[in-house]
C-alpha positions in Angstrom: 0.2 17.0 -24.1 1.0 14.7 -27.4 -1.1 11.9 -26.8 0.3 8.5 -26.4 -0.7 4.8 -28.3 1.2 1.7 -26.7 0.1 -0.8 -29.4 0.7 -4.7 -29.5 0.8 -4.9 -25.8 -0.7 -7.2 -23.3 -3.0 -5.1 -20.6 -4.1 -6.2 -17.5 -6.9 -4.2 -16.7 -6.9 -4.3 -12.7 -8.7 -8.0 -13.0 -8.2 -10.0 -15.5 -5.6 -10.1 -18.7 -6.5 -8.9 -22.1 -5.5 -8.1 -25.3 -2.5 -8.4 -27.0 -4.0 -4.7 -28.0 -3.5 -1.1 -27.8 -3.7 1.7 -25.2 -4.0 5.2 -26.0 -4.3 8.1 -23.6 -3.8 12.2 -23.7 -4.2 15.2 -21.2 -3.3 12.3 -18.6 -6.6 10.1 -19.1 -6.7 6.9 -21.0 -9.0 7.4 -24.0 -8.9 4.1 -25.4 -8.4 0.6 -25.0 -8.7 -2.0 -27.8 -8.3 -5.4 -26.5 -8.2 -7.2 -30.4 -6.0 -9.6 -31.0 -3.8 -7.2 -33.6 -4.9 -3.9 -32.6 -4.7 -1.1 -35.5 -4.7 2.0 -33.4 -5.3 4.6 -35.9 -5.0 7.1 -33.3 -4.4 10.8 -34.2 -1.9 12.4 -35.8 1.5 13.1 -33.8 0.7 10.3 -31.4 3.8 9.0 -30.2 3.2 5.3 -30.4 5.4 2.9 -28.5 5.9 -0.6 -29.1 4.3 -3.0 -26.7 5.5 -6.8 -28.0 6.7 -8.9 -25.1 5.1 -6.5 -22.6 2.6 -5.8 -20.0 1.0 -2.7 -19.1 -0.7 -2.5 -15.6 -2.3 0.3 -13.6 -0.1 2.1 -11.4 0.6 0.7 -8.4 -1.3 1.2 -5.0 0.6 1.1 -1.6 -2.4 0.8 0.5 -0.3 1.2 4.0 2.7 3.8 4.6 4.3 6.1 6.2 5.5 8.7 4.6 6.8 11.5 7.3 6.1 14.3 5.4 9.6 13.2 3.1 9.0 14.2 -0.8 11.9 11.7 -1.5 10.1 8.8 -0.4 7.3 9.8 -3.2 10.2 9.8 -5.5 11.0 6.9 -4.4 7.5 5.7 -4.5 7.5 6.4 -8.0 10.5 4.6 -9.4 9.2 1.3 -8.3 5.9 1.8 -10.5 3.8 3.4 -7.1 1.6 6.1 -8.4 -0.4 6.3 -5.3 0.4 6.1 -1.6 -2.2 5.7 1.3 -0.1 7.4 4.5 -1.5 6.3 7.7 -0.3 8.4 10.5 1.4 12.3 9.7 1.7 15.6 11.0 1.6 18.3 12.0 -1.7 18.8 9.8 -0.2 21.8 7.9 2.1 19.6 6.9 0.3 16.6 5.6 -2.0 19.3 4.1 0.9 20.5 2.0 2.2 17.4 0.8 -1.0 15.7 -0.1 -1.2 19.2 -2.4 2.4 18.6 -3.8 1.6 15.3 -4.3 -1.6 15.8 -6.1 0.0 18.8 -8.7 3.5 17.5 -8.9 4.0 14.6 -12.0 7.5 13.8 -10.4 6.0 12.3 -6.8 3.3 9.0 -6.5 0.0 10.9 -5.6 -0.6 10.5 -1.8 -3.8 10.1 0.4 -3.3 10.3 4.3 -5.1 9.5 7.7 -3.3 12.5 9.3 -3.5 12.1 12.9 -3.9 9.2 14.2 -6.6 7.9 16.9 -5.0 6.2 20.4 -5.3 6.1 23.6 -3.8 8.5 26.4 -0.4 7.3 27.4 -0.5 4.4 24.9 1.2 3.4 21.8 1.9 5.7 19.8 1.3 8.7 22.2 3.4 7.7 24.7 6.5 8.9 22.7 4.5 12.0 21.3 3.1 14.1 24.3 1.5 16.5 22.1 -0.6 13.9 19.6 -4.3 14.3 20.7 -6.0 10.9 22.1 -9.2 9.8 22.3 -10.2 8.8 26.6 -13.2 7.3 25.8 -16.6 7.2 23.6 -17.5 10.6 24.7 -14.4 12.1 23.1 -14.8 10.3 19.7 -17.4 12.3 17.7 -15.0 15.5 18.7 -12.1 13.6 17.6 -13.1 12.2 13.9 -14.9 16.2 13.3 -11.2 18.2 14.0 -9.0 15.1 11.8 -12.0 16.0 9.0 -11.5 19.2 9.1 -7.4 18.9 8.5 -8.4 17.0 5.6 -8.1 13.7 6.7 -9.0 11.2 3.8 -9.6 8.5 6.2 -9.2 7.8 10.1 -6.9 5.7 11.5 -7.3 4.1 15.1 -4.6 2.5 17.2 -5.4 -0.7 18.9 -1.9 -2.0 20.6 -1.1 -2.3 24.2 2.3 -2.1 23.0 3.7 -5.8 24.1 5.1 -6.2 20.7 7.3 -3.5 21.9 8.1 -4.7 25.1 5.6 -2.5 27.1 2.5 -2.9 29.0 0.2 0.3 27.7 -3.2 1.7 27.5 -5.0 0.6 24.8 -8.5 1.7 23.6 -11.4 -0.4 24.6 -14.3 -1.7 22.4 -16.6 1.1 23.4 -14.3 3.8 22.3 -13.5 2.4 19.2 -17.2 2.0 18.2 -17.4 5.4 19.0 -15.0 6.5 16.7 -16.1 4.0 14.1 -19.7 5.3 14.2 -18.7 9.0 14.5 -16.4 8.4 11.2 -18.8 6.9 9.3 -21.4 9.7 9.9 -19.0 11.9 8.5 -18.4 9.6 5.5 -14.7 8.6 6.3 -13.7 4.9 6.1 -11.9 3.4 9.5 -8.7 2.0 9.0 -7.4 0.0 12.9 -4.2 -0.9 13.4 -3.9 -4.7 15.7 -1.2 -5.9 17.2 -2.0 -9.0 18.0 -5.7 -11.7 18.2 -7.0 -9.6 21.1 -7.0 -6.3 19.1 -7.8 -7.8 15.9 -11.2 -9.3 17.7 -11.9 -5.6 18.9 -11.9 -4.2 16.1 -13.8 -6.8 14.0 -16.5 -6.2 16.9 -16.4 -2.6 17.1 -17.2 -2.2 13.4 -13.9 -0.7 12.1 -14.3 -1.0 8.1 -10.6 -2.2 7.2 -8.0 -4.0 9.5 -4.3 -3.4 9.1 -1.6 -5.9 9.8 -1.9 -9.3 11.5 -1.4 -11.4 14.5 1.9 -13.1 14.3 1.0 -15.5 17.6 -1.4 -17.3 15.8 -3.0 -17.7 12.2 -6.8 -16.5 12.4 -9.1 -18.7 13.0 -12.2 -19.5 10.2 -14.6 -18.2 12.9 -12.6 -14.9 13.2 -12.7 -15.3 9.2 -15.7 -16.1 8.9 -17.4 -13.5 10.8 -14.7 -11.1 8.8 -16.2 -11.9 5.4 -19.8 -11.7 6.7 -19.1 -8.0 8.0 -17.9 -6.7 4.7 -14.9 -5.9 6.5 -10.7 -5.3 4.0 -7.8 -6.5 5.5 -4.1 -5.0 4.8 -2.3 -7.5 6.4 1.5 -5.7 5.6 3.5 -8.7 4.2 6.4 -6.9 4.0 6.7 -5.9 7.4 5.6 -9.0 9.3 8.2 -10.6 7.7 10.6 -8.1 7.9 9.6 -8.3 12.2 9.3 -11.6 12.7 12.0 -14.0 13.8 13.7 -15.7 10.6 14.2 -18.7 10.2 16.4 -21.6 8.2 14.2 -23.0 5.9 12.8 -19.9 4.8 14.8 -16.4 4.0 13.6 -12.9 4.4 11.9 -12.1 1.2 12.1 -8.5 1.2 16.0 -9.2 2.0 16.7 -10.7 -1.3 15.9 -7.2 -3.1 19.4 -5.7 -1.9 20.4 -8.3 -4.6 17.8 -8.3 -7.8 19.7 -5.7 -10.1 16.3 -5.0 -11.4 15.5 -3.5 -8.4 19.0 -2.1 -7.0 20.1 0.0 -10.4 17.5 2.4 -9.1 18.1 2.3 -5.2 19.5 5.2 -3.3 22.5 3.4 -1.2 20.9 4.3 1.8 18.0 2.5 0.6 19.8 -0.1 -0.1 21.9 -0.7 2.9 18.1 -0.6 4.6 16.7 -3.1 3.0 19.9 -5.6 3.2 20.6 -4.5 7.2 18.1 -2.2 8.7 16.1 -3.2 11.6 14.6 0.0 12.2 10.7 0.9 12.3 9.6 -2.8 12.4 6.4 -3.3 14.0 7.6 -6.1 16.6 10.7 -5.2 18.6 10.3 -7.8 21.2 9.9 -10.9 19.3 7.5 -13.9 21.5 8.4 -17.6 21.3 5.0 -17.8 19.3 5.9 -15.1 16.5 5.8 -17.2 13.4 5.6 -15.6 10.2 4.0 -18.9 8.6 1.0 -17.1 10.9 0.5 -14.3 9.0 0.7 -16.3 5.7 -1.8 -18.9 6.9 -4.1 -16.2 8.0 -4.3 -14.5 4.4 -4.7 -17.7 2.9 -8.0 -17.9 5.0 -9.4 -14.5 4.3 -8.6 -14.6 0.7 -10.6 -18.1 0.7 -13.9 -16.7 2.6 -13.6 -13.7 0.0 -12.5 -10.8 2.1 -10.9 -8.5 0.2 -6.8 -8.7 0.7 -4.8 -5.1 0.0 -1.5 -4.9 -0.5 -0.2 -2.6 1.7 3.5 -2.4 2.9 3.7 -0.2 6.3 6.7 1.4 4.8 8.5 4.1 7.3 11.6 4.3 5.9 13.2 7.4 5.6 16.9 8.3 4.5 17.6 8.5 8.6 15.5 5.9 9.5 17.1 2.7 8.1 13.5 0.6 8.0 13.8 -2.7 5.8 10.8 -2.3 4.0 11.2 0.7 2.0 8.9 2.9 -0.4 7.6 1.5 -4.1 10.4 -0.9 -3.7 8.8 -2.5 -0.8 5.3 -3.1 -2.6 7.2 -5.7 -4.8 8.1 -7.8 -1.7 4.6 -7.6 -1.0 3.5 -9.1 -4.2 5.6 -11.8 -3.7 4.7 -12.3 -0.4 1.0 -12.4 -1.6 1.3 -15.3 -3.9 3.6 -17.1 -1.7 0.6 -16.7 0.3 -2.2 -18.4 -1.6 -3.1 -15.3 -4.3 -2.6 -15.7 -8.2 -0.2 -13.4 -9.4 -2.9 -11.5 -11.4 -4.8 -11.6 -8.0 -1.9 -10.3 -6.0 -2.1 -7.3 -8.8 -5.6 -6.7 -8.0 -4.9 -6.3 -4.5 -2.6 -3.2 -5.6 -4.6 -1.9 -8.1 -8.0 -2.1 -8.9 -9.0 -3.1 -5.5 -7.6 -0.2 -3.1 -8.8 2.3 -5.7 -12.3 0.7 -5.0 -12.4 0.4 -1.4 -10.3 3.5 -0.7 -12.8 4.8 -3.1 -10.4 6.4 -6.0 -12.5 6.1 -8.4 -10.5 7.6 -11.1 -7.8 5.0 -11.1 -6.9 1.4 -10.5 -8.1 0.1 -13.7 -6.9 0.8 -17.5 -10.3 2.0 -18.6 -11.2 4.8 -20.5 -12.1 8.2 -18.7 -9.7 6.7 -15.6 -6.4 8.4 -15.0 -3.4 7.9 -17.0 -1.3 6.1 -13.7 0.3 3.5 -15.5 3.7 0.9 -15.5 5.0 -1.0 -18.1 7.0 -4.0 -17.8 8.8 -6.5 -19.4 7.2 -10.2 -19.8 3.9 -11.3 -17.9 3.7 -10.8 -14.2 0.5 -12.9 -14.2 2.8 -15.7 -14.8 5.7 -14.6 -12.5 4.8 -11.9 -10.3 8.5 -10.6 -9.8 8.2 -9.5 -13.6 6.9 -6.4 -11.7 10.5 -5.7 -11.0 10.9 -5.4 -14.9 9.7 -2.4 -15.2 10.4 -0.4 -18.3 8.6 2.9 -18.3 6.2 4.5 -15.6 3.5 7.5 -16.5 1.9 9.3 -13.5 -1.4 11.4 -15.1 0.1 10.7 -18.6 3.8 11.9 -17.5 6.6 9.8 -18.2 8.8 9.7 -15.2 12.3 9.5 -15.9 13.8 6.3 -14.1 17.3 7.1 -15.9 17.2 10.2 -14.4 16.4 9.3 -11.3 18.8 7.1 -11.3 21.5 9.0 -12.1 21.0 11.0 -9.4 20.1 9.6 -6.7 21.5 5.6 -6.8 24.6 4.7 -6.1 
């Protein structure tokens, strides 16, 4: 593979800004970066070497919470929008899952993809109820048997299911505080990080007592209170609160219009939308994760309750809970969706360059991907390149002006051409 110098270039490392200087990487693994001021690469012979003035190379992008359904498009789709890497949280059948992770992990053309596989709930609850033949978890006894048959379909991490399903306008089992410290315990034995899905204050509590390592999404009744917070930082506990999707499922309102809306109409991200896609984002009320909206769903909820975590230092992912698929019309769709969630990020309290963090350098650590996240040498060659600074404006993400996935280029005008409208 003819190795690769992007010279005169501004990096941002996963942390912090530096250079203007030069990147080179080969075989898909960054082998240097030189962070001087006018960086003479002097790299080997044949290098191709691409000019980096007025740009900004990141890491490639983490989407710490989807839903992929087993679709190879939507890690396509990933991928045009700068996502090298895709956490799925709930898929099957195993075989499948198994497959795709596989693809995923060979294939240049698709973001990489780690998944939860099956997911943990209770019987008769959300989301079993609608899927008779997804094992559950009845109580503690059942845990240890669970978390041992999800490791052995090669689960990267478990995912556990606390809703009694009123955001759906049902009343439905739900797993108690005993079962999910069962699981919590039983995953951690094994080595596998927790990942719990709450619905609302009462399930985020549970979880934060039943020692789940990361929460996912957040209560749109109220903000969080500091001694919920508090007691959140203390644990060493993550939080993917899923911007994109609590906006996209609460009420909207005047004053304030749907962020992830307004990307039907940035051209920056529309040139490389399928029109399906499209049409999703700008229509699609499908997938969200409140169908019965509550007089107390505010969206200025979630925003306040990052703004707290962030402040007590627990660490913030960005995460989308993209399930869109070309049938399934779901507003918040794949790689595309991560730049609402940047936005969202800094609208809530994050820098930009901390917003990038949160989908780069961060999930890699927590997730424990050590081999990417950062623009390092010895890490992988997942990287985006884009026009102007996004520490400065964080929608300069949208810019983006070439993608490598292990040291591929993906081709966005090929893409493009066939599959946007």
């Amino acid at each position: 593979m003819r190795p690769v110098i992007i010279d005169k270039v501004r990096i941002f490392d996963g942390t912090v800004m530096l250079g203007p200087g030069a990147v080179e990487f080969a075989d898909g693994v960054i082998t240097r970066v030189l962070t001087e001021p006018a960086a003479a690469p002097g790299g080997p012979a044949g290098a191709e070497v691409i000019d980096g003035t007025g740009l900004t190379l990141l890491p490639g992008l983490i989407d710490a919470h989807t839903h992929v359904f087993g679709a190879e498009s939507n890690l396509e789709l990933a991928l045009a929008f700068g996502v090298t890497t895709e956490l799925d949280m709930f898929m099957g059948p195993p075989e499948l899952t198994q497959a795709l992770c596989t693809a995923a992990g060979e294939r240049a053309g698709l973001a990489d993809m780690r998944s939860s596989g099956l997911v943990a709930s209770a019987p008769g609850g959300h989301p079993g109820h609608a899927m008779p033949l997804l094992p559950t978890v009845a109580g503690p006894d059942e845990a240890d048997a669970f978390v041992a048959a999800r490791q052995s379909e090669g689960a990267h991490f478990i995912k556990i299911i606390v809703d009694d399903g009123a955001n759906h306008g049902m009343s439905l089992p739900a797993l108690d505080g005993a079962t999910v410290t069962a699981l919590a315990g039983a995953a951690r034995r094994r080595g596998l990080l927790t990942v719990a899905h709450v619905s609302a204050g009462w399930s985020a509590r549970l979880a934060l007592d039943s020692g789940v390592d990361m929460l996912t999404h957040l209560p749109l009744e109220a903000a969080l209170d500091d001694a919920f917070v508090s007691r959140a930082a203390d644990a060493k506990r993550v939080a993917i609160p899923t911007l994109a999707m609590l906006e996209a499922s609460a009420p909207e309102t005047p004053s304030r219009p749907r962020t992830g809306r307004s990307l039907a109409d940035d051209p920056r991200i529309v040139r490389y939308l399928p029109d399906h896609a499209r049409t999703a984002i700008a229509e699609g009320h499908e997938g969200l994760c409140v169908e019965k909206v509550s007089p107390e769903h505010h969206f200025s909820h979630a925003l306040a309750s990052v703004a707290r975590l962030h402040r007590a230092g627990v660490p913030v992912l960005a995460g989308t809970d993209t399930n869109y698929r070309p049938d399934r019309a779901c507003p918040v769709v794949h790689g595309a969706g991560l730049h609402t969630e940047l936005a969202l990020l800094v609208e809530a309290g994050l820098t930009p360059a901390e917003a990038l963090t949160a989908a780069t350098s961060a999930p890699a650590a927590h997730f424990g991907l050590s081999d990417r996240g950062v623009i390092a040498p010895g890490r992988r060659a997942d990287l985006v390149l884009v026009r102007g600074d996004p520490t400065r404006d964080i929608t300069r993400t949208r810019s983006i002006e070439a993608i490598w996935r292990g040291g591929v280029r993906f081709d966005r005008e090929a893409y493009r051409e066939r599959t946007a409208s």
